[in-house]
C-alpha positions, 0 to 999 in steps of 0.5 A: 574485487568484491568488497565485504562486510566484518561478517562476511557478506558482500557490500551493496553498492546501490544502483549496481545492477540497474540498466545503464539508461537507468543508472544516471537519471535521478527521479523526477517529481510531478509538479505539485499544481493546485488542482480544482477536483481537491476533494474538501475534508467534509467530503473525505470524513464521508468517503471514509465513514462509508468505508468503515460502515462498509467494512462493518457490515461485511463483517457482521454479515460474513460472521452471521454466515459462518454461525449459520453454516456451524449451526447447519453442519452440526 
């Protein structure tokens, strides 16, 4: 017998409809181990500036295209 909710919908019972192999087992986490390949937050502060500087310049150039291509058809 379905159960539903005051407005009418079916109540959701987690994990209904998952393979049977699927349905006992609780996710397992990865062993947190210090790694040697961390990377240092100096070198993270530098990924992410080139990144940014990246974007920025994708952006000035994809624009200066589009005013060129306006310019052109008008």
């Amino acid at each position: 017998m379905a159960e539903f909710t005051p407005s009418g919908l079916p109540l959701r019972v987690p994990q209904a409809n998952l393979a049977p192999a699927l349905r006992d087992d609780t996710p397992t986490q990865p062993d947190l181990e210090e790694d040697d390949d961390e990377r240092s937050p100096e070198e993270i502060r530098a990924m992410m500036g080139s990144l940014q500087s990246g974007t920025r310049l994708g952006r000035t150039q994809a624009a200066k295209m589009m005013d060129e291509q306006s310019g052109g058809e008008a």
